[in-house]
DSSP file (Angstrom, degrees, kcal/mol; ACC not computed):
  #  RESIDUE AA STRUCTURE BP1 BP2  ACC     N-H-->O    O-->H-N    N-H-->O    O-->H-N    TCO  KAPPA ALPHA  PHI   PSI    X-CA   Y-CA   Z-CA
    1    1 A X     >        0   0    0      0, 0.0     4,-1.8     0, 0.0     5,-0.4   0.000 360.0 360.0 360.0 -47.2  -24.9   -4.0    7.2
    2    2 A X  T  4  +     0   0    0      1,-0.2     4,-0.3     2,-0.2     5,-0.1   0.585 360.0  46.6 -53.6 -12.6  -21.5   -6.1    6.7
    3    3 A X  T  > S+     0   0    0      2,-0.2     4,-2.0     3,-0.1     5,-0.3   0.951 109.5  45.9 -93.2 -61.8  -22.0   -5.7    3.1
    4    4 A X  H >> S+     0   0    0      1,-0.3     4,-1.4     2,-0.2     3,-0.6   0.878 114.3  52.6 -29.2 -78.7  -22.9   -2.0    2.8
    5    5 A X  H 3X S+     0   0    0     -4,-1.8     4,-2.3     1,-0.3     5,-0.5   0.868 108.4  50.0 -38.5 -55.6  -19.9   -1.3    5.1
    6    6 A X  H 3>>S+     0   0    0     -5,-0.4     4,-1.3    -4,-0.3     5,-0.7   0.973 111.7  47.6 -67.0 -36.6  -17.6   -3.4    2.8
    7    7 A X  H <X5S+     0   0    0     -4,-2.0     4,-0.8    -3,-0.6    -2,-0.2   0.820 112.9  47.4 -61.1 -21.5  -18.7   -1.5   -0.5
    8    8 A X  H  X5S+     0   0    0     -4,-1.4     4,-2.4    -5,-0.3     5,-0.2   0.819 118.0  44.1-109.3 -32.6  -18.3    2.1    1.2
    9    9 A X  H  X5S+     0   0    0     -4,-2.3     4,-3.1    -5,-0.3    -2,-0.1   0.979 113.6  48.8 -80.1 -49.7  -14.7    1.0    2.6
   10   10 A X  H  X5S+     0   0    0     -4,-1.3     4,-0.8    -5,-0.5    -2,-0.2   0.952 111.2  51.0 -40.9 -63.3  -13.6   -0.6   -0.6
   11   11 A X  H  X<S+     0   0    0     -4,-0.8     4,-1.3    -5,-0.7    -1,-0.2   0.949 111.3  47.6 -37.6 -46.0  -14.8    2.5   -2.5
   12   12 A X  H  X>S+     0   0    0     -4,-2.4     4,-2.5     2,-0.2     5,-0.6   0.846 104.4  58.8 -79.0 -14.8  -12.8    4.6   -0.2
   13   13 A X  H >X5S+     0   0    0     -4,-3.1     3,-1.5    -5,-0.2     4,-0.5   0.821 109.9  49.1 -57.8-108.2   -9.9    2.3   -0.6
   14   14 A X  H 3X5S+     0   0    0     -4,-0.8     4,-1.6     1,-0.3    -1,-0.2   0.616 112.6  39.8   6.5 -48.8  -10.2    3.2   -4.5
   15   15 A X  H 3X5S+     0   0    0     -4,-1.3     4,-1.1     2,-0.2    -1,-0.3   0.860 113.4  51.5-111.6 -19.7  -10.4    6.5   -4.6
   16   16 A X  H <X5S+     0   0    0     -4,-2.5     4,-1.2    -3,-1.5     5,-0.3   0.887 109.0  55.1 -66.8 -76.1   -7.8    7.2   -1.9
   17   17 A X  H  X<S+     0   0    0     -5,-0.6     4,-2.2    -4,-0.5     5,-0.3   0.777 111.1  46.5 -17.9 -59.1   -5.3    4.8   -3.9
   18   18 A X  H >X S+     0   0    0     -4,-1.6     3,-3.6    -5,-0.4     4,-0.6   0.657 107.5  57.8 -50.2 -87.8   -5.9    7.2   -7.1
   19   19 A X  H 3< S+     0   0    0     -4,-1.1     4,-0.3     1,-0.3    -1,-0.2   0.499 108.7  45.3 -26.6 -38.3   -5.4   10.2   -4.9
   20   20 A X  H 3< S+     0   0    0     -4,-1.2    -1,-0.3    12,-0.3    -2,-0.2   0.808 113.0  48.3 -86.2  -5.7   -2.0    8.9   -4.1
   21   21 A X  H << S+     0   0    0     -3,-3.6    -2,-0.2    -4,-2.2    -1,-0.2   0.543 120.0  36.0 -67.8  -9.4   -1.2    8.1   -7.3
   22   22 A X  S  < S+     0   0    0     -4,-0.6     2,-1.1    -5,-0.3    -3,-0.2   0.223  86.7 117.8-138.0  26.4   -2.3   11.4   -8.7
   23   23 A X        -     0   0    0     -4,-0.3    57,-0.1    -5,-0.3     9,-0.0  -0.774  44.0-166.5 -89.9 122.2   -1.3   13.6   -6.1
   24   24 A X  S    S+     0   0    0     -2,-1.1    56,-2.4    55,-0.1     2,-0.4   0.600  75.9  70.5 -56.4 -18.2    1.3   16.4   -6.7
   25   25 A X  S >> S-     0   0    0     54,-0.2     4,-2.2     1,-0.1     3,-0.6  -0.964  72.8-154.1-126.5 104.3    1.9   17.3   -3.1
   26   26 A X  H 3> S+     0   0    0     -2,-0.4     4,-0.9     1,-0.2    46,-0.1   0.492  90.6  60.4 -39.9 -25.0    3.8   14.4   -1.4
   27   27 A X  H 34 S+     0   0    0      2,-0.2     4,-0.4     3,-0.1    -1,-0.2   0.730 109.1  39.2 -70.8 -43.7    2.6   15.2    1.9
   28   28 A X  H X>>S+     0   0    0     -3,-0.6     4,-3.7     1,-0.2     3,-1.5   0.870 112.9  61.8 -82.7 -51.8   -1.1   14.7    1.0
   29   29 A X  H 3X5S+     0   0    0     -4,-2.2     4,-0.7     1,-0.3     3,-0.4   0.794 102.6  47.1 -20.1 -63.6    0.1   11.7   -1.1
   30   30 A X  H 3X5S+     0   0    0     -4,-0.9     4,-0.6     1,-0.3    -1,-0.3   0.431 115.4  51.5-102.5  -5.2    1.4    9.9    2.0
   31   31 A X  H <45S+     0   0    0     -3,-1.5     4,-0.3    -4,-0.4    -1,-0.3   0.687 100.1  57.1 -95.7 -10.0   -2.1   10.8    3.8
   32   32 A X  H  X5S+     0   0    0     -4,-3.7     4,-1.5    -3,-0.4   -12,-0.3   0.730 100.6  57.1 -80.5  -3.3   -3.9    9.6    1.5
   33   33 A X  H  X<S+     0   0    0     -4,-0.7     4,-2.3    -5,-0.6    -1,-0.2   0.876 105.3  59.7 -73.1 -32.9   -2.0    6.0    2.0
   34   34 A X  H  < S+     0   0    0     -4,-0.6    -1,-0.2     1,-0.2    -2,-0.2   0.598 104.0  41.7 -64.3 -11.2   -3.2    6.3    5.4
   35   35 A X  H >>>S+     0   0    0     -4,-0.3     3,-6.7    -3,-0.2     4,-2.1   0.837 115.0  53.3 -94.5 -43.1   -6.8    6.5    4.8
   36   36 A X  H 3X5S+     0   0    0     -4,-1.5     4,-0.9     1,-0.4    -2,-0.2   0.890 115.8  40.2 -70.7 -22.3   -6.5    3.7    2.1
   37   37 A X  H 3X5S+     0   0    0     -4,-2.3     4,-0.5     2,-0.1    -1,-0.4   0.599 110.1  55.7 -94.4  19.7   -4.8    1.5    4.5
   38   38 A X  H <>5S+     0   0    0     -3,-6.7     4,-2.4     2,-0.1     3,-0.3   0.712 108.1  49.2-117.1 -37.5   -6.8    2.4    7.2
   39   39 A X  H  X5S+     0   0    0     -4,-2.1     4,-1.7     1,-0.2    -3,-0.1   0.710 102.9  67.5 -83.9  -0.7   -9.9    1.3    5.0
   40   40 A X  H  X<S+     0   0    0     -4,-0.9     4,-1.6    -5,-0.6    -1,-0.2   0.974 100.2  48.9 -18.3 -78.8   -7.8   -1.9    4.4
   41   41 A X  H  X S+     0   0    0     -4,-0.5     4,-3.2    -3,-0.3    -2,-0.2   0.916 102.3  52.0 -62.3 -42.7   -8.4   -2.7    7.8
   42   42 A X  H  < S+     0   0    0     -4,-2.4    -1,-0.3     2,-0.2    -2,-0.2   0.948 116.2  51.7 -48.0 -50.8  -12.0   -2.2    8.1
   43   43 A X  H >X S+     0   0    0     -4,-1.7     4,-2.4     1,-0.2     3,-0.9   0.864 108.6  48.1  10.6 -82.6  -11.6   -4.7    4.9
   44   44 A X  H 3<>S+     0   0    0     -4,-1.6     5,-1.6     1,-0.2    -1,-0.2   0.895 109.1  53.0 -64.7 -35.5   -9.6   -7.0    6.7
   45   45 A X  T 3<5S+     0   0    0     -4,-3.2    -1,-0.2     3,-0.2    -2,-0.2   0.179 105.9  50.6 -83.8  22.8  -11.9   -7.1    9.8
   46   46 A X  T <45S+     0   0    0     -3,-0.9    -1,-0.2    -5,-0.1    -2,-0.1   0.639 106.9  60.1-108.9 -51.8  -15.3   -8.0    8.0
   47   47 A X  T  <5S-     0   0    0     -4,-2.4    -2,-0.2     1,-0.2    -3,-0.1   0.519 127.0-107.1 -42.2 -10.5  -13.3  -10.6    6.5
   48   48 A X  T   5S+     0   0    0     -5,-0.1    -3,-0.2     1,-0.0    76,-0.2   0.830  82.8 121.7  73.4  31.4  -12.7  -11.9    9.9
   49   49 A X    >>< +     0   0    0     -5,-1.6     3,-3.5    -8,-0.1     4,-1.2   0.182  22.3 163.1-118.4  26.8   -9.5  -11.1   10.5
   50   50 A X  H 3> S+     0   0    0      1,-0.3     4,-0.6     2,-0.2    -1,-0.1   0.447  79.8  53.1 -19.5 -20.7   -9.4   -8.8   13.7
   51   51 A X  H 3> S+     0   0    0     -2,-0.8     4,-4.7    73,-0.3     5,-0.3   0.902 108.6  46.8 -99.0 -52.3   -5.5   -9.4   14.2
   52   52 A X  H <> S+     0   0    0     -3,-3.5     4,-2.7     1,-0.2     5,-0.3   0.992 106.0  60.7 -72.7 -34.7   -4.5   -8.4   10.7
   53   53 A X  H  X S+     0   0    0     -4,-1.2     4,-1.6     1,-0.2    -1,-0.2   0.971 105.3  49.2 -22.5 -51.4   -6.6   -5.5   11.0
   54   54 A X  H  < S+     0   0    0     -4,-0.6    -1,-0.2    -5,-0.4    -2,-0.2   0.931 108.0  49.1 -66.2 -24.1   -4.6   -4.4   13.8
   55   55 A X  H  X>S+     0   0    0     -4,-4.7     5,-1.8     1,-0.3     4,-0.9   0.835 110.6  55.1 -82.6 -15.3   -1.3   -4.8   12.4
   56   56 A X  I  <>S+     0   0    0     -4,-2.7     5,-1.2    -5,-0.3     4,-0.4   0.918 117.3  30.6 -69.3 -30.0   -2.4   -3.0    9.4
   57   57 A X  I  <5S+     0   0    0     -4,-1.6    -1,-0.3    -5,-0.3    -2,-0.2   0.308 126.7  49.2-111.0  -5.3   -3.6    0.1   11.0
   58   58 A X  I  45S+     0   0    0     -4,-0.2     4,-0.4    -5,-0.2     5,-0.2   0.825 128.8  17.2-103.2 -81.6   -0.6   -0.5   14.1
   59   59 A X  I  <>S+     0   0    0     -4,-0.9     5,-2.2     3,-0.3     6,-0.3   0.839 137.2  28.8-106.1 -51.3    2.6   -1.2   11.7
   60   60 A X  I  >XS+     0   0    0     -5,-1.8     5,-1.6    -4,-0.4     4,-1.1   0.759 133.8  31.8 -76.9 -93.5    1.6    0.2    7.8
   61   61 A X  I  4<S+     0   0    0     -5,-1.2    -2,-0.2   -24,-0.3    -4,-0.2   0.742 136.5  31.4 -42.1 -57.6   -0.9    3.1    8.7
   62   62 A X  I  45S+     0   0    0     -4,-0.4    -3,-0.3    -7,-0.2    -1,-0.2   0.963 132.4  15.8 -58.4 -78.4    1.2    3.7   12.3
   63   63 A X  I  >5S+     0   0    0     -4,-0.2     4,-1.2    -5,-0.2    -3,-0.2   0.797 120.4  47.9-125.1  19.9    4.4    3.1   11.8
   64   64 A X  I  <<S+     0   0    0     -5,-2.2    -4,-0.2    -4,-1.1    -3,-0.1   0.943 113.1  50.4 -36.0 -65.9    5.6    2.8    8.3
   65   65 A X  T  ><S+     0   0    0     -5,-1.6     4,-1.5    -6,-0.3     3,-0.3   0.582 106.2  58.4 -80.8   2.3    3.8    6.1    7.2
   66   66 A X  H  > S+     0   0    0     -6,-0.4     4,-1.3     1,-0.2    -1,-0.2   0.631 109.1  39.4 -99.8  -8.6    5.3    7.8    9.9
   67   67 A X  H  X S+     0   0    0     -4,-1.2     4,-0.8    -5,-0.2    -2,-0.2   0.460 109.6  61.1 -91.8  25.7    8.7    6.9    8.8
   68   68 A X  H  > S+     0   0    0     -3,-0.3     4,-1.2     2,-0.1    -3,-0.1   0.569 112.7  40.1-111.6 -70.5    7.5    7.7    5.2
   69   69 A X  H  X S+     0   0    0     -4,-1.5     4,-1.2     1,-0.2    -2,-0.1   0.693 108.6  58.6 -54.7  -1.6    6.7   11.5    6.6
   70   70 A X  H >X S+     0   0    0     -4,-1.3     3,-1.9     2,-0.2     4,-1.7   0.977 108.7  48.1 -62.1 -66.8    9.7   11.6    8.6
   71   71 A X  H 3X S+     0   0    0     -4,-0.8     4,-3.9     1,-0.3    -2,-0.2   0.734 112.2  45.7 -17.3 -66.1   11.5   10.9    5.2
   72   72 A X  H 3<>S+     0   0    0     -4,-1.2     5,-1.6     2,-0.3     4,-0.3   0.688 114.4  42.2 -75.3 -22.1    9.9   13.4    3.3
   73   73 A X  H <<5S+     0   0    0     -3,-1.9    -1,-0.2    -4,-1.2    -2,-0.2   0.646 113.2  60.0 -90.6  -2.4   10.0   16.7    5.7
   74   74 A X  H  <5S+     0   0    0     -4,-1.7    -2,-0.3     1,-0.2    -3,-0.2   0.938 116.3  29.1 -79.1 -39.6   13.6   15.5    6.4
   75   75 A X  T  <5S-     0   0    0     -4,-3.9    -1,-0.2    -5,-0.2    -3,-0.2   0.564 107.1-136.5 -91.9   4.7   14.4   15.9    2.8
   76   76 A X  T   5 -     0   0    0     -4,-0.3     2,-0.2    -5,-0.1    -3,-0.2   0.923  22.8-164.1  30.3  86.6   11.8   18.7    2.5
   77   77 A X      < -     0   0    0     -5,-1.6     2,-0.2     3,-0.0    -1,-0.1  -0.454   7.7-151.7 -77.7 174.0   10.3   17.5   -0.8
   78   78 A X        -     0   0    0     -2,-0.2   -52,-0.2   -54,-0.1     2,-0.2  -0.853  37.6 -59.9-135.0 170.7    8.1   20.4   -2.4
   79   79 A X        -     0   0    0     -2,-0.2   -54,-0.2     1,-0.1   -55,-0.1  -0.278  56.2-103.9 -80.9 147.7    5.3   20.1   -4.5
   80   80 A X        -     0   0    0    -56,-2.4    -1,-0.1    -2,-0.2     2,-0.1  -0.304  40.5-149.8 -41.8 118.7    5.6   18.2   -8.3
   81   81 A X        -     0   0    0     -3,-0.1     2,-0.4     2,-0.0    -1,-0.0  -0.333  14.6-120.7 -62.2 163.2    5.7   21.1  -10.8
   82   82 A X        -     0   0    0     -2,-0.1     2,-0.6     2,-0.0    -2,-0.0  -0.967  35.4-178.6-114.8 124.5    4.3   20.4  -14.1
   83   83 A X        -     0   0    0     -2,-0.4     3,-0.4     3,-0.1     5,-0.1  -0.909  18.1-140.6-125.1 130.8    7.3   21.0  -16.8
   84   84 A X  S    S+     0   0    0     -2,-0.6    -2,-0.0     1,-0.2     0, 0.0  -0.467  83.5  41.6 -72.1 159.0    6.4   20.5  -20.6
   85   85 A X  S    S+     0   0    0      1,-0.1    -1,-0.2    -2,-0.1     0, 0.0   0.935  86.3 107.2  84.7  37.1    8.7   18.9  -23.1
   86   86 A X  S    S-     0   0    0     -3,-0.4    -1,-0.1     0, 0.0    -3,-0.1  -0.378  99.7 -91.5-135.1  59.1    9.8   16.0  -20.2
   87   87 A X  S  > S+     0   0    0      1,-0.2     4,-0.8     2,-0.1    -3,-0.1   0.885  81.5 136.5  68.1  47.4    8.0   13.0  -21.6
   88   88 A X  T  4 S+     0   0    0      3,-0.2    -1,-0.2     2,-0.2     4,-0.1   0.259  80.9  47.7-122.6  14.0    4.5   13.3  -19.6
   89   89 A X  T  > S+     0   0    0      3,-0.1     4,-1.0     2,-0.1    -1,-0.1   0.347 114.3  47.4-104.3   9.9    2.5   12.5  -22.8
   90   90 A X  H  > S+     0   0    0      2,-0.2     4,-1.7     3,-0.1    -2,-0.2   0.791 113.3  48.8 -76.3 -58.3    5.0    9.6  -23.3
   91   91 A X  H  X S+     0   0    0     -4,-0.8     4,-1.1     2,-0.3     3,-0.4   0.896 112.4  46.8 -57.3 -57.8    4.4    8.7  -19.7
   92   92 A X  H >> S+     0   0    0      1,-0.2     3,-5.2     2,-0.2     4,-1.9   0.957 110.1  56.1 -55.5 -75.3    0.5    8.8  -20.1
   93   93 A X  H 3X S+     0   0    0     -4,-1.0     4,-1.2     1,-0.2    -2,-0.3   0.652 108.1  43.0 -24.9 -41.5    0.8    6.9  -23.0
   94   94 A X  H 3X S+     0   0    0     -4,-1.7     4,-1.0    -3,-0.4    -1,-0.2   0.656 115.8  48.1 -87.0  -4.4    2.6    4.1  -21.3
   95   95 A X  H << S+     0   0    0     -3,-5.2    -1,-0.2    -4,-1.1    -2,-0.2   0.753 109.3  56.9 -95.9 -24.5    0.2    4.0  -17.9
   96   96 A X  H  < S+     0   0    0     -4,-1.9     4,-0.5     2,-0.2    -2,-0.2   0.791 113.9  34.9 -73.6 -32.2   -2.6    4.0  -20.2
   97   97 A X  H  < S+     0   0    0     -4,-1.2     3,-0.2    -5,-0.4    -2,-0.2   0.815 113.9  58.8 -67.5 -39.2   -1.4    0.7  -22.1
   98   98 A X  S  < S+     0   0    0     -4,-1.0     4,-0.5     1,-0.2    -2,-0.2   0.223 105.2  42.9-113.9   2.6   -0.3   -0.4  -19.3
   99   99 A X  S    S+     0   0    0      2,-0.1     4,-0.3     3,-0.1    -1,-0.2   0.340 110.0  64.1-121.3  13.8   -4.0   -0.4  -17.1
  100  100 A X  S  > S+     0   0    0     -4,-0.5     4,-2.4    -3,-0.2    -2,-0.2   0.417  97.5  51.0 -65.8 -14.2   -5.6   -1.8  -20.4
  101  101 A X  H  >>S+     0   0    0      1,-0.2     4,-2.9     2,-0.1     5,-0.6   0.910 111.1  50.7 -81.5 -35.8   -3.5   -4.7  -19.9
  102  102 A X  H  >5S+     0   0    0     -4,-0.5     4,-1.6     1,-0.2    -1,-0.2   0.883 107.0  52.3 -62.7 -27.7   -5.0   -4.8  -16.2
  103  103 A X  H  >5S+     0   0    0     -4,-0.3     4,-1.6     2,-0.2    -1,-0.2   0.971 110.9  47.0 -47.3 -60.1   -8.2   -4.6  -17.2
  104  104 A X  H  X5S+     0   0    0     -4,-2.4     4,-2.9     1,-0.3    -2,-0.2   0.867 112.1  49.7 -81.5 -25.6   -7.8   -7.4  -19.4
  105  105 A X  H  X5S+     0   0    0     -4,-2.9     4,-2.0     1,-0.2    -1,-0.3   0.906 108.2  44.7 -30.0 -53.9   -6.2   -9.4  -17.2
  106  106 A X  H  X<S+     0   0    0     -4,-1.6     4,-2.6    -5,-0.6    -1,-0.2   0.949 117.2  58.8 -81.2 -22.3   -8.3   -9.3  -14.1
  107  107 A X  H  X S+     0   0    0     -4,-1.6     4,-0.7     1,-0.2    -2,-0.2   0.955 105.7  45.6 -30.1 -63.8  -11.2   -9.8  -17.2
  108  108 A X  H  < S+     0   0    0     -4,-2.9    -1,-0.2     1,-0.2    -2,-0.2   0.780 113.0  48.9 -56.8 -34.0   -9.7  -12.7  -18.1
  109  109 A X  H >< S+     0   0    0     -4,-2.0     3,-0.6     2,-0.2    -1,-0.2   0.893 118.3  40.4 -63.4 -57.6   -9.3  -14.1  -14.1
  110  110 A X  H 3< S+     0   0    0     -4,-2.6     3,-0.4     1,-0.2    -1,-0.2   0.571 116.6  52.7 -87.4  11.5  -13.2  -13.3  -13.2
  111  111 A X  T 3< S+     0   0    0     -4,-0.7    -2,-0.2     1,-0.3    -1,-0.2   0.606 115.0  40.7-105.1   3.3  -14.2  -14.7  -16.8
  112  112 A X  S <  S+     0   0    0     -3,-0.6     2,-0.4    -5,-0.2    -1,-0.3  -0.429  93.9  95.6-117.5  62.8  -12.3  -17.9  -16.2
  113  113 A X  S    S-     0   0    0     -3,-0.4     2,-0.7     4,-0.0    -4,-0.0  -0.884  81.7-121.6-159.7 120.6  -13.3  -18.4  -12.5
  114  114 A X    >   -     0   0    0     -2,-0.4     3,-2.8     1,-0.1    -3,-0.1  -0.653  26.2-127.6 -66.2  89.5  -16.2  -20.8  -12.1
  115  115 A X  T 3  S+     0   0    0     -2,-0.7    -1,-0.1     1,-0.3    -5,-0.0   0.420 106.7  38.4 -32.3 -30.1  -19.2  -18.5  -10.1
  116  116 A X  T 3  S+     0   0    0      2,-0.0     2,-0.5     3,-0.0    -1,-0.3  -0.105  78.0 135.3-112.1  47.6  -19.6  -20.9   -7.6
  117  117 A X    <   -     0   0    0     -3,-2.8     2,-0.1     1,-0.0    -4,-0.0  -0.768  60.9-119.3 -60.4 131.7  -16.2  -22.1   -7.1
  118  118 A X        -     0   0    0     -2,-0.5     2,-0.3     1,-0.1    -2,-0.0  -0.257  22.5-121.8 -18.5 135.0  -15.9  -22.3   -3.3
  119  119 A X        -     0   0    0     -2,-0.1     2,-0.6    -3,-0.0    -1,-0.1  -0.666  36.1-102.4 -93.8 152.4  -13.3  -20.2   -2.1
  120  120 A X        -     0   0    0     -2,-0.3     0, 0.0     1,-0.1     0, 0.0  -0.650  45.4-100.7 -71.2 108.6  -10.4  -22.4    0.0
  121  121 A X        -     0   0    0     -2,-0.6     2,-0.5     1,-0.1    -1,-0.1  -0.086  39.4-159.5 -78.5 154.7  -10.8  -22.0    3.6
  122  122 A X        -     0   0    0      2,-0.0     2,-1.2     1,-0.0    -1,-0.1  -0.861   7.3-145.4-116.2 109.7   -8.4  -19.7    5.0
  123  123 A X        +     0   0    0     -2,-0.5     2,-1.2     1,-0.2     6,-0.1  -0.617  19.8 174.1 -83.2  85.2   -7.4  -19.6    8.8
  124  124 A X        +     0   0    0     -2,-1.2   -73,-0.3   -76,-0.2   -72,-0.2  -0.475  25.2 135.9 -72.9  46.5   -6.7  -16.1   10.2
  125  125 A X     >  -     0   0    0     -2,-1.2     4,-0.8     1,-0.1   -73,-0.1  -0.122  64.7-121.1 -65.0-176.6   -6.2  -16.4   13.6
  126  126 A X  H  > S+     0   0    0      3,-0.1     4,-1.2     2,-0.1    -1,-0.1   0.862 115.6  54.8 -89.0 -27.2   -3.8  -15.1   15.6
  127  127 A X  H  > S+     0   0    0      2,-0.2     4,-2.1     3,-0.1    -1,-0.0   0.909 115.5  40.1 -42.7 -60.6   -2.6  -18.5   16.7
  128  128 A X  H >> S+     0   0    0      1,-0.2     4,-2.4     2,-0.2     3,-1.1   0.963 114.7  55.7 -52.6 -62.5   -2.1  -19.5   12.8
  129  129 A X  H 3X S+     0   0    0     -4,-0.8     4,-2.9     1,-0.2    -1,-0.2   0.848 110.2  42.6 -41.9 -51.8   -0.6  -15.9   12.0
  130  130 A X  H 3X S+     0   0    0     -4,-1.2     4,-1.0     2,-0.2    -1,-0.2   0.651 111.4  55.3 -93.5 -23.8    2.0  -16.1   14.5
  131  131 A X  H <X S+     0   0    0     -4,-2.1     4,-0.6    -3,-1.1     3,-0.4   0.979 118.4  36.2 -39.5 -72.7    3.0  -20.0   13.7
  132  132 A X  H >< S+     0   0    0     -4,-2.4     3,-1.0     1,-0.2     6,-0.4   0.948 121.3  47.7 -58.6 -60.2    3.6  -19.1   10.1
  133  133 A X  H 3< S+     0   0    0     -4,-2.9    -1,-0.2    -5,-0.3    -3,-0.2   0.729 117.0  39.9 -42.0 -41.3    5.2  -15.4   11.0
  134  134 A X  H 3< S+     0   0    0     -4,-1.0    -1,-0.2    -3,-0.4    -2,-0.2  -0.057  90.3 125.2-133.5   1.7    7.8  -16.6   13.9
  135  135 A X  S <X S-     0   0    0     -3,-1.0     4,-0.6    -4,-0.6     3,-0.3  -0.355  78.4-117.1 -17.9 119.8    8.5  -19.8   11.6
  136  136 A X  H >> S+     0   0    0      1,-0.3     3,-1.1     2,-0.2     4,-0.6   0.907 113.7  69.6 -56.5 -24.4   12.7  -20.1   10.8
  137  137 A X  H 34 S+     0   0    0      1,-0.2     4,-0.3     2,-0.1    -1,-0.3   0.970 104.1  34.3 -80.9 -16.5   11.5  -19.5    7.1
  138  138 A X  H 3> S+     0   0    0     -6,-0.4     4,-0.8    -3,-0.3    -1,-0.2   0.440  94.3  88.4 -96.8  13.0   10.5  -16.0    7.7
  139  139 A X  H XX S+     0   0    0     -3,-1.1     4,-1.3    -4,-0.6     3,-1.1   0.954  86.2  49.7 -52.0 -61.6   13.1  -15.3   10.0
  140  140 A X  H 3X S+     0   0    0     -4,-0.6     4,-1.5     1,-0.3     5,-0.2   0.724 118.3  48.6 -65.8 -16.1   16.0  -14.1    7.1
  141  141 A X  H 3> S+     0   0    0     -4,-0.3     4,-1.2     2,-0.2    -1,-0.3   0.945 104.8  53.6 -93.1 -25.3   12.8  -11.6    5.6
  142  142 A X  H <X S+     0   0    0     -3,-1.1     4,-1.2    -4,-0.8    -2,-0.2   0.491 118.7  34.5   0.9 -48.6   12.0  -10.3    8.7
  143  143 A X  H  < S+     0   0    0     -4,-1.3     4,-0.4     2,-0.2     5,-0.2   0.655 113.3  57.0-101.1  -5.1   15.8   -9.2    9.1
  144  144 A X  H >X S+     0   0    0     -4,-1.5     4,-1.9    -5,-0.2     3,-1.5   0.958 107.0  51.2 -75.6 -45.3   16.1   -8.5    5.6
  145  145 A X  H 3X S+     0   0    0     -4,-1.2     4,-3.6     1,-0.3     5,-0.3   0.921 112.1  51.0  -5.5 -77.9   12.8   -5.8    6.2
  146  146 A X  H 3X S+     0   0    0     -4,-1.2     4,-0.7     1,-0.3    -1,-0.3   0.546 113.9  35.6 -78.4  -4.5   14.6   -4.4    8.9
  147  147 A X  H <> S+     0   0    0     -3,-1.5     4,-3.0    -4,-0.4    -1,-0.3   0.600 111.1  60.5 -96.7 -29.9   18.0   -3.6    7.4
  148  148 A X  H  X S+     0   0    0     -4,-1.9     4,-2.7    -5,-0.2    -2,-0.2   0.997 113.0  47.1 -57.9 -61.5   16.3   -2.7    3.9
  149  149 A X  H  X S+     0   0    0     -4,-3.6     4,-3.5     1,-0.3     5,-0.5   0.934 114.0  41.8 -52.0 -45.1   14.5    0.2    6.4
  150  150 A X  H  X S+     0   0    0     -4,-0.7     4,-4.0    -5,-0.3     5,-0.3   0.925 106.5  59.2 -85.8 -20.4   17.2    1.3    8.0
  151  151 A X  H  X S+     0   0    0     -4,-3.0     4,-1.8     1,-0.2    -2,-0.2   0.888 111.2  53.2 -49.8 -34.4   19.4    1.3    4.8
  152  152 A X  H  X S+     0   0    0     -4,-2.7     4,-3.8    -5,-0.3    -2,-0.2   0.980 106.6  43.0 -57.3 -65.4   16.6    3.6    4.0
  153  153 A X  H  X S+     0   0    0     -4,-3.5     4,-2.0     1,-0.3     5,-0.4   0.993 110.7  57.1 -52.9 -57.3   16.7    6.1    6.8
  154  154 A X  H >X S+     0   0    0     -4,-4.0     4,-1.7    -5,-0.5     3,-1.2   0.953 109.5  49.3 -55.6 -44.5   20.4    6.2    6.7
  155  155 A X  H 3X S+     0   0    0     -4,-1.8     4,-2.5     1,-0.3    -2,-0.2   0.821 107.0  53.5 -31.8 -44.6   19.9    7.3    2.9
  156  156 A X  H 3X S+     0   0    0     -4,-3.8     4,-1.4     1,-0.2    -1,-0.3   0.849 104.6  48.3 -87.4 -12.2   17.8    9.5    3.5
  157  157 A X  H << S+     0   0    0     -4,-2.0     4,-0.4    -3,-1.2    -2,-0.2   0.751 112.6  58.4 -76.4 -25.3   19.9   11.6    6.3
  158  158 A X  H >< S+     0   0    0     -4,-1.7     3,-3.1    -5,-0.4    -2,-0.2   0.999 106.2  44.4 -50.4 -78.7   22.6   11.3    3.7
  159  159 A X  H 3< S+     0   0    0     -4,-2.5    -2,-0.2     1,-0.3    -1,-0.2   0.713 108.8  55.9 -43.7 -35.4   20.6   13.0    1.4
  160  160 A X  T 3< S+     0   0    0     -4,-1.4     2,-0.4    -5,-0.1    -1,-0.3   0.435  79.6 103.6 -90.6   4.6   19.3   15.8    3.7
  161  161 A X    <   -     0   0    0     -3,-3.1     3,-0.4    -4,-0.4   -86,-0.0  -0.815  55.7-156.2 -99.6 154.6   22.7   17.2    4.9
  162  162 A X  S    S+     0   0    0     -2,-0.4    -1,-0.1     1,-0.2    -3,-0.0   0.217  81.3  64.2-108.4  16.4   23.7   20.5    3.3
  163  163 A X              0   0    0      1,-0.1    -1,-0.2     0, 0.0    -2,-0.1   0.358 360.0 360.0-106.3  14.6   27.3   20.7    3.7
  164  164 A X              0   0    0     -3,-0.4    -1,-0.1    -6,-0.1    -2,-0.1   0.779 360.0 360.0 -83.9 360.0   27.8   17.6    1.4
């Protein structure tokens, strides 16, 4: 049942991720990150990892993407037009070169990785997580995070008044 259940989230993970890459409409874009991080979590919690689960689905899926849709109906984006004669067979070309190199890369990764290497074990607790997190070295990223966001938000209120 753990397996099934990881193939069917991991699939939806997939195809929501294309769908926000290849959505026109910014709005559905930014829900279709919500499903794909929401089947993250399901991800993360077969894996045994009930705490990042939460935070994924608490702090990305909660409240990241609702400051990602604040953004976007405060600046009222509208939907991507398609305009010839701006470089979008240039653009295919270079995304298409550029996911043959991922291919061969992650080829190269599962064709050099031994089939029964042992994975290293990894301790996700919430005891461990919150050592490592709350740790002086991850204090200055932790406040760099939170000024980087609100340097955002203020940008974007910049951007959305109309008497400038």
């Amino acid at each position: 049942m753990d397996q099934a259940l990881f193939y069917v989230s991991a699939a939806l993970a997939v195809v929501s991720a294309l769908v926000v890459i290849g959505q026109k409409n910014p709005i559905y874009s930014a829900f279709a990150l919500i499903v794909t991080l929401c089947s993250l979590s399901v991800i993360f919690g077969l894996l045994g990892s009930p705490f990042i689960a939460a935070l994924q689905v608490i702090v990305y899926a909660g409240a990241i993407m609702v400051l990602f849709l604040f953004v976007l109906m405060l600046l009222n984006v509208k939907r991507e037009e398609d305009t010839p004669g701006q470089g979008g067979r240039t653009l295919a070309g270079v995304a298409l070169v550029l996911v043959a190199i991922l291919v061969g890369q992650a080829g190269y990764v599962l064709w050099r990785v031994a089939p029964a290497a042992a994975a290293p074990s990894f301790d996700a607790s919430t005891r461990r997580m919150a050592e490592v997190l709350f740790s002086p070295h991850f204090l200055y990223v932790f406040e760099a995070t939170s000024v980087l966001i609100l340097a955002a938000l203020v940008g974007a209120v910049a951007l959305a008044r109309k008497d400038a």
